[in-house]
C-alpha positions in Angstrom: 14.3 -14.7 70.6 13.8 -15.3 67.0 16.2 -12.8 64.7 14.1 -10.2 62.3 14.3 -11.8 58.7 15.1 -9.2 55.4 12.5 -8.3 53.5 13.9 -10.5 50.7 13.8 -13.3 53.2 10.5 -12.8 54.1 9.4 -12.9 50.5 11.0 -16.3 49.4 9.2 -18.1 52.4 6.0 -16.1 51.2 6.6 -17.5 48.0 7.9 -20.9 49.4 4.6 -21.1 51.4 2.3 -20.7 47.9 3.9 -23.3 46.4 2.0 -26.9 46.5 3.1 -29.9 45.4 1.2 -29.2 41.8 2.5 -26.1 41.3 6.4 -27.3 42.4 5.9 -30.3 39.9 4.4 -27.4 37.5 7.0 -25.2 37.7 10.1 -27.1 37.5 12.6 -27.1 34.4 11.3 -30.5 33.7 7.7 -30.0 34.2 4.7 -29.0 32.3 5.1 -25.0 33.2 8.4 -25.0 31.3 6.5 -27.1 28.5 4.0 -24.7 28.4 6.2 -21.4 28.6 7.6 -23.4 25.6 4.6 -23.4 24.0 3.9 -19.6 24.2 7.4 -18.6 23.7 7.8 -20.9 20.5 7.2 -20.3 16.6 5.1 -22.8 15.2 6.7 -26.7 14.5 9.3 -25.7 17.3 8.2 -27.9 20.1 9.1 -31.5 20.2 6.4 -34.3 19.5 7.0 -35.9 22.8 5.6 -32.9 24.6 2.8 -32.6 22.9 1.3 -35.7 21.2 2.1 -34.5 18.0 2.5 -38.0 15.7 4.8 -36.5 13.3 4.4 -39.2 10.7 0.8 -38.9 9.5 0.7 -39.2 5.6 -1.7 -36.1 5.1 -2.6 -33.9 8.4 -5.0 -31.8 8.1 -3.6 -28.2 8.9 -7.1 -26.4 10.0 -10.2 -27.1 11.4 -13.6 -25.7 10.7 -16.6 -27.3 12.8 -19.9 -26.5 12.0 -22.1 -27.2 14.9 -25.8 -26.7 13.8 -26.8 -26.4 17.7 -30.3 -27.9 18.4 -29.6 -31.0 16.2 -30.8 -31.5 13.0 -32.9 -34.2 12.3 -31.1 -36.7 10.1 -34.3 -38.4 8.7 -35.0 -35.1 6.3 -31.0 -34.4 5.6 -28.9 -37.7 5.9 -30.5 -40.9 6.6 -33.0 -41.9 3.8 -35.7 -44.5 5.5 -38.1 -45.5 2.9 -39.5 -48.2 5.7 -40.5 -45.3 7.5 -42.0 -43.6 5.4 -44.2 -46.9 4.3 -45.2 -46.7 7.9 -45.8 -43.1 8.5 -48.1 -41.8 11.2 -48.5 -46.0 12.3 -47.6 -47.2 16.6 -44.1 -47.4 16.7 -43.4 -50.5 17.3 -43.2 -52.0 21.3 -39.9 -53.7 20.7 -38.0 -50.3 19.9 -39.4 -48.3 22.7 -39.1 -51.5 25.7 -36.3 -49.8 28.4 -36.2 -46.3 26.6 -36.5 -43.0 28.4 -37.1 -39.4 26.1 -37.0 -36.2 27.1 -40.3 -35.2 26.0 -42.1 -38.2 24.4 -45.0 -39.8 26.5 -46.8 -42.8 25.5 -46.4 -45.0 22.9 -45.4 -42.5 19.8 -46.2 -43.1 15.9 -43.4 -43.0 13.6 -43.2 -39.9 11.8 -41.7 -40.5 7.9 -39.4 -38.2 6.1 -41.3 -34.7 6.1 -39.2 -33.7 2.7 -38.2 -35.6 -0.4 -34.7 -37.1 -0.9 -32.6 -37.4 -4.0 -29.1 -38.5 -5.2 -26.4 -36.5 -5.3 -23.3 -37.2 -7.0 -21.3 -39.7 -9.1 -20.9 -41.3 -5.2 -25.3 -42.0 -5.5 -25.3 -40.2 -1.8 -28.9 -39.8 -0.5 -29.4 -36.1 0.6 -32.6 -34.3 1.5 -33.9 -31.7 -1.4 -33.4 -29.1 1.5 -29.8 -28.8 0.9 -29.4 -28.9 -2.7 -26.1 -26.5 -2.3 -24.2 -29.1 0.2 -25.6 -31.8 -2.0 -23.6 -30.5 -5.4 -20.6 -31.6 -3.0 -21.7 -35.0 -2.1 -18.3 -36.8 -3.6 -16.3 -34.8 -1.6 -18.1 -35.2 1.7 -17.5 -38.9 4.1 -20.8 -39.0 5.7 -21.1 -40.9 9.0 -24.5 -42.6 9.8 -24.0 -44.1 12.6 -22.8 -41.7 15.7 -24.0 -42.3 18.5 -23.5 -40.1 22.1 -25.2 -41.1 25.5 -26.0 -37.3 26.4 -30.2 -36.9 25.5 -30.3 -33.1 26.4 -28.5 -30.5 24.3 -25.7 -29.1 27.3 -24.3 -32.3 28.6 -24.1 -33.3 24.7 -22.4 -30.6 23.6 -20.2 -30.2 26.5 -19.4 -34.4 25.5 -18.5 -33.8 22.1 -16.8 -30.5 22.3 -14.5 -31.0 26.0 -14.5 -34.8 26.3 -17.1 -34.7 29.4 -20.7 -33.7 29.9 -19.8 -31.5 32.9 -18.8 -28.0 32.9 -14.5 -27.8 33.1 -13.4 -29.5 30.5 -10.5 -28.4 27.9 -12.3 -28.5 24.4 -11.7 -29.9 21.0 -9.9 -26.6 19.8 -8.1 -25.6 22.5 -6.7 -29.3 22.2 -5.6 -28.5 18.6 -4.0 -25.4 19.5 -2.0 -26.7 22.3 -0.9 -29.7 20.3 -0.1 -27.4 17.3 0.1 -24.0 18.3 -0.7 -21.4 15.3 0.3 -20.3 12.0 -0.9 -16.9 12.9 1.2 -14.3 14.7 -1.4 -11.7 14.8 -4.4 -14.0 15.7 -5.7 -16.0 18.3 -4.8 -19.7 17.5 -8.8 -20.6 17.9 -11.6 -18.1 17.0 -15.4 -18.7 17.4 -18.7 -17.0 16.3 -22.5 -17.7 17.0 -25.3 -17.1 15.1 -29.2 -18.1 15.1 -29.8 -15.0 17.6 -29.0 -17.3 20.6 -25.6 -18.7 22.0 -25.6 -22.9 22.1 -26.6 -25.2 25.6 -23.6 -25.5 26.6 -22.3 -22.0 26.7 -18.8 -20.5 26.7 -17.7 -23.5 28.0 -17.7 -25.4 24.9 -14.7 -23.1 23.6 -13.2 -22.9 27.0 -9.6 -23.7 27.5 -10.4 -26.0 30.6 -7.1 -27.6 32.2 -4.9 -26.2 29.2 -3.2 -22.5 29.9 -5.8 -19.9 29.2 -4.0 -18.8 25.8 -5.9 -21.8 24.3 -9.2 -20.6 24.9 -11.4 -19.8 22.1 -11.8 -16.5 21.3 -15.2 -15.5 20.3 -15.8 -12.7 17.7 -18.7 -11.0 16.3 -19.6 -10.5 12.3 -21.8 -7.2 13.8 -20.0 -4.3 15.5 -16.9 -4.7 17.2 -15.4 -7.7 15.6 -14.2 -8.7 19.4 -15.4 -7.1 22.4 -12.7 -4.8 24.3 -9.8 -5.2 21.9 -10.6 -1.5 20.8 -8.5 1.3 22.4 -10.4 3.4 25.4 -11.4 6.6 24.2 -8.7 9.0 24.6 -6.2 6.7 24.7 -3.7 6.8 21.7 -2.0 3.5 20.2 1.4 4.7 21.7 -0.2 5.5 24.8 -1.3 1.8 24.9 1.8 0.8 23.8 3.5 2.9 26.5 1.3 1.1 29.5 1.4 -2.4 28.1 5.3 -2.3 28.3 5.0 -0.8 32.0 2.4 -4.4 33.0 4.4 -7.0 30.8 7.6 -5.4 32.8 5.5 -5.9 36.6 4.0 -9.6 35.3 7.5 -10.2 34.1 8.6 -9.6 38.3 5.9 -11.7 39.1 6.6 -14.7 37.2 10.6 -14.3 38.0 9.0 -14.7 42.1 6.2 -17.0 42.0 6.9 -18.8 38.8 3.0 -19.1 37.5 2.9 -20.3 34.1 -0.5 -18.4 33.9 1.3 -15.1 33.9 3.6 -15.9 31.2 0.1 -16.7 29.2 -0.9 -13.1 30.7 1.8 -11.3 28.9 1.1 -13.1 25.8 -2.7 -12.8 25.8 -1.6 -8.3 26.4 0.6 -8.5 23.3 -1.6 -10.8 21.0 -4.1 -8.4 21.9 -2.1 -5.2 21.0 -1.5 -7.3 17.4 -5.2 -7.6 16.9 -6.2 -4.6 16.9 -4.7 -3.7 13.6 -5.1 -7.8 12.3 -9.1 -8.4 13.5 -10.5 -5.5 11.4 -8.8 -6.4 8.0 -9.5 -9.7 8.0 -13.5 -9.3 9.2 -14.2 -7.0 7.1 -15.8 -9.0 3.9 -16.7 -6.3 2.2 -12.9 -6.2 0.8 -14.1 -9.3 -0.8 -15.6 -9.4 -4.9 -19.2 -9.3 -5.3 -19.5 -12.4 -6.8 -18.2 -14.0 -3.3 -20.4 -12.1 -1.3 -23.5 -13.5 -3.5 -22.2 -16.9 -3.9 -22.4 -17.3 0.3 -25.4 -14.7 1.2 -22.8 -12.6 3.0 -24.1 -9.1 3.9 -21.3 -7.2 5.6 -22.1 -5.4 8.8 -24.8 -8.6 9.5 -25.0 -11.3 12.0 -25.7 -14.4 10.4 -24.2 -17.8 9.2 -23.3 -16.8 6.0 -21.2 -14.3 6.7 -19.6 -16.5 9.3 -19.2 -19.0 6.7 -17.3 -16.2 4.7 -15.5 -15.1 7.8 -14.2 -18.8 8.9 -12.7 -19.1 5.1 -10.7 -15.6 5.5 -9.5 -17.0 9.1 -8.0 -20.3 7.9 -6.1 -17.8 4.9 -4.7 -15.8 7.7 -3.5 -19.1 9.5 -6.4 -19.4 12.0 -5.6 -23.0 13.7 -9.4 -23.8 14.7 -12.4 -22.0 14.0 -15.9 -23.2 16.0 -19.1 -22.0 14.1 -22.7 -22.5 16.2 -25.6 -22.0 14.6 -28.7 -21.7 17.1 -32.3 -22.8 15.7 -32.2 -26.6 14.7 -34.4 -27.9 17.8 -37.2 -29.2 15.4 -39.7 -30.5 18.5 -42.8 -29.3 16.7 -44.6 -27.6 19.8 -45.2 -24.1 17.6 -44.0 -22.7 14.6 -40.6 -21.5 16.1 -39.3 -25.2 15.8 -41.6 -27.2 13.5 -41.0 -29.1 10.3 -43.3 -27.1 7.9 -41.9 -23.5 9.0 -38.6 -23.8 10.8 -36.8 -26.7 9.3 -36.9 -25.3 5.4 -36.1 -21.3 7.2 -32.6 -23.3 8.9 -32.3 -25.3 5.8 -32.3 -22.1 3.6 -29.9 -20.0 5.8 -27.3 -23.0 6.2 -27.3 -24.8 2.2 -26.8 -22.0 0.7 -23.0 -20.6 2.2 -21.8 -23.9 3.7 -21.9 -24.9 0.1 -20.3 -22.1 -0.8 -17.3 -22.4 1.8 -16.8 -26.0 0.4 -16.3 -24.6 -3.1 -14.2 -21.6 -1.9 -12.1 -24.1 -0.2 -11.7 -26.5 -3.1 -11.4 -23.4 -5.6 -8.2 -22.1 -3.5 -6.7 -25.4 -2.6 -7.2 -25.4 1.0 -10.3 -27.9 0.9 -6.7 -30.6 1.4 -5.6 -29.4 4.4 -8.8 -27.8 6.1 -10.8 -30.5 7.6 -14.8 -28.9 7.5 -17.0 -30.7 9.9 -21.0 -30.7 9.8 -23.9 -32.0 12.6 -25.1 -31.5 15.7 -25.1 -32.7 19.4 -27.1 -35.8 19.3 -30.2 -37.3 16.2 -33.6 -36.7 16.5 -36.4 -39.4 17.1 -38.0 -41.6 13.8 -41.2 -41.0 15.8 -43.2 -37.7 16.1 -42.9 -35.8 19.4 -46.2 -34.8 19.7 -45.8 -32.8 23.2 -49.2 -32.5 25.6 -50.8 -35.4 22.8 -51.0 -32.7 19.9 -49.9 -33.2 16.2 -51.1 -29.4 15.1 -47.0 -29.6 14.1 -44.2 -31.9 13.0 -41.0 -32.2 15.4 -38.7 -34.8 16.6 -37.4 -35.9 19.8 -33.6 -35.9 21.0 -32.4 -39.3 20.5 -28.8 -39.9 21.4 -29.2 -43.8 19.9 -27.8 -42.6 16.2 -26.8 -39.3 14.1 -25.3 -38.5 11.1 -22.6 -36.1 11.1 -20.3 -35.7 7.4 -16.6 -34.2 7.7 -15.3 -32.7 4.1 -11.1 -32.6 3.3 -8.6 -33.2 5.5 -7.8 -36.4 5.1 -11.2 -38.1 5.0 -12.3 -40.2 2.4 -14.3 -38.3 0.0 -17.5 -39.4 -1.4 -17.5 -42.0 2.0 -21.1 -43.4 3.3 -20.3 -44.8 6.2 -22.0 -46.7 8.8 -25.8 -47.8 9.0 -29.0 -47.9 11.1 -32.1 -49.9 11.3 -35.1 -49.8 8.8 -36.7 -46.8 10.9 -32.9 -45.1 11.8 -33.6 -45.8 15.5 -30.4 -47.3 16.8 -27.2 -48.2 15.1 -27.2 -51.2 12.5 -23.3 -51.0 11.3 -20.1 -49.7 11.8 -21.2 -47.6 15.5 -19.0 -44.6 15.7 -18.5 -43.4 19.4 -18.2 -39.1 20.1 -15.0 -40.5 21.9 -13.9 -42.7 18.4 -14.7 -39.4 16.2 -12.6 -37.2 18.8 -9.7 -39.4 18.4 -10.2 -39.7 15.0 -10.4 -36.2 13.9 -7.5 -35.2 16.4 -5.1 -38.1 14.4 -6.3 -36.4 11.2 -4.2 -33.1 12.2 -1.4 -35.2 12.8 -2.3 -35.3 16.5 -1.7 -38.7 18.7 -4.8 -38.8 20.9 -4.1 -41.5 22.9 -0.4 -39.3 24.3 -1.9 -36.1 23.7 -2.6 -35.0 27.6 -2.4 -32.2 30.8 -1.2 -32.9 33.8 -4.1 -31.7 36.4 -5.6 -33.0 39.5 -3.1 -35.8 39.5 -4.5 -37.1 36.2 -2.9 -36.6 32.8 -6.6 -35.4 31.2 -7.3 -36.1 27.7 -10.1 -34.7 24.9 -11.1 -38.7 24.6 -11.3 -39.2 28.7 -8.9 -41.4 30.9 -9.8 -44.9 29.2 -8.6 -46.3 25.8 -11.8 -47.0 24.7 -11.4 -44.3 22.1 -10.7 -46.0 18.2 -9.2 -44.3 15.4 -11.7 -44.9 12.6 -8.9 -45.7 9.5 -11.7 -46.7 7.4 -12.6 -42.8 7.2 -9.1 -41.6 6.7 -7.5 -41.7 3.3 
């Protein structure tokens, strides 16, 4: 006859029973749980290189990031990649020899090449060749490193965001901020390490999942916010409900999740108690610093910034205030840059100039804010979007009533400003017609390791124990190159 076991018996083999071998390895003083109850417990610069990658020895890490991801893709051959041979054969069969093997996504047929739509000029003491459409980013062409020649393998806009934002074209994957935060935590106590906002009336391909915190603890997601009513969705106080109140019950859950944790030892809950607190914080932090109206006139005009409206240039505004306040990564997507040429919505005569106008204007602006305040040095601005577009005209169902491009995954142009990178930089080439990659091919996985080394990060030792693998932004190989030649 088996004897009746306490209650406090019966719990410790409960518990004993919920542990697997990934959560044991997890949870012990040596493991990765402690690491990352380090991580959430520590000020910034207080955990140790070895545990998270950092390199500690880079010349001139970049301190923030801001990425601006023109969702949709922009088509390099107006904006980045001057062909002159292309526009010499305008409208002409593209040639057999480029198209032998090739699969599109919406081209049929044999194509003609479609020339530059718009004009291009140079910019700068650097000579750069810009399109006229962004005269604004242009004025900032010698402190820009433009990359020619990326390349992805992802021809449809999710799988090639979800590749250059997670490391991986399917759903799951930790992404490029999260990485950033968990190797470097945050300067901000009141903020989330890595803040996001949309704009373009329509969220990117690839979803939430391209700010998702993947295998990393959830206190490295992104946190989206919104330059349009609430600046973040639920951090507000319930009606009726005073701040002590909420400062009464908050106490009363970090107190039960505090129990929890000391029984089943789940790093997760630890990141539960900090996400309640971080969130108490907020409330008083997120409305000062989204509020650009506190900002002078003359900055308001000099990006576009309306306050109270969605759009990129209050974003721009926005992502400029964050970095101030310590903001470790902020993610800007800008819906509307699908030039295919099927209608008006996404054709080169009414479409491309409308995107061209709302972007130029403010992301020239952030540059100069940047530069004007000093932080253009430590805050590494990146520009471009998921894949390139075709040389050759889409022409969907055998129409040309409008101009578009195709995806094409083969090259893209994508220019990174401060941080470390080597102003006034063109780097890399493609062919006569910019249809595949002539010089100097720059991988998503190189550019990933590459930007992660510029914030002092080591790519190749920056990595998560889960599912048995220790899962990194650039993948499980070490096919991943540092670019040097981009780095100052």
């Amino acid at each position: 006859m088996n004897t009746p076991m306490s209650p406090e018996a019966e719990l410790r083999l409960a518990s004993a029973r919920l542990q697997t071998r990934r959560h044991f390895l997890a949870n012990c003083s040596v493991g990765l749980g402690a690491i990352g109850a380090g991580l959430l417990n520590a000020s910034p610069g207080t955990v140790s290189a070895s545990e998270t990658g950092h390199l500690g020895n880079y010349a001139k890490p970049a301190k923030n990031v801001i990425y601006l991801h023109m969702a949709g893709s922009p088509p390099q051959h107006e904006l980045f990649d001057y062909k002159p041979e292309l526009k010499k054969h305008h409208l002409e069969p593209c040639p057999d020899e480029l198209l032998e093997g090739k699969v599109f996504a919406f081209i049929k047929g044999k194509p003609k090449l479609l020339g530059p739509v718009y004009p291009f000029k140079q910019y700068g003491e650097s000579g750069m060749m810009l399109g006229e459409q962004i005269p604004h980013i242009g004025k900032h062409a010698d402190d820009l490193c433009l990359i020619r020649s990326m390349h992805t393998t992802q021809f449809n806009h999710a799988p090639a965001q979800l590749l250059l934002h997670t490391g991986s074209a399917q759903f799951g994957g930790s992404s490029f901020g999260s990485w950033a935060t968990y190797g470097l935590g945050s300067e901000s106590s009141n903020l989330p390490g890595f803040m996001v906002m949309v704009s373009g009336g329509t969220m990117p391909s690839g979803g939430k999942s391209l700010w998702g915190n993947g295998v990393l603890p959830s206190v490295h997601q992104g946190v989206q916010c919104r330059s349009e009513g609430d600046p973040i969705l639920y951090v507000s106080n319930p009606d009726g409900m005073s701040s002590d109140i909420r400062r009464a019950s908050l106490d009363a859950l970090n107190e039960l999740n505090r129990q929890e944790h000391q029984i089943f030892h789940d790093p997760e809950t630890l990141t539960r108690i900090e996400q309640y607190e971080l969130a108490f914080r907020m409330q008083t932090a997120v409305p000062e610093v989204m509020d650009i109206s506190r900002e002078p006139a003359h900055i308001l005009e000099s990006y576009g910034a309306e306050p109270g409206k969605a759009s990129l240039a209050n974003n721009c505004l926005l992502a400029r205030r964050l970095v101030e306040q310590g903001v470790r990564f902020v993610q800007l997507f800008d819906w509307g840059w699908d030039i295919h040429g099927t209608a008006k919505y996404d054709d080169m005569e009414t479409q491309f100039p409308k995107k061209c106008l709302e972007a130029d204007k403010p992301i020239g602006a952030l540059l100069t804010d940047l530069k004007q305040r000093g932080l253009l040095d430590e805050t590494l601005v990146i520009f471009g979007g998921e894949f390139g577009r075709t040389p050759m005209v889409e022409a969907r169902n055998g129409t040309m009533k409008f101009l578009g491009r195709d995806h094409h995954p083969d090259c893209f142009s994508v220019w990174v400003a401060g941080g470390g990178f080597r102003p006034g930089l063109q780097y890399g080439t493609t062919d006569e017609f910019g249809f595949k990659v002539a010089e100097n091919p720059v991988d998503v996985k190189d550019f990933q390791a590459t930007v992660l080394h510029a914030m002092g990060l080591d790519p190749f030792n920056l990595s998560f124990l889960s599912q048995g693998l220790n899962q990194r932004l650039i993948g499980p190989s070490n096919e991943a190159r540092i670019i040097h030649d981009l780095l100052i």
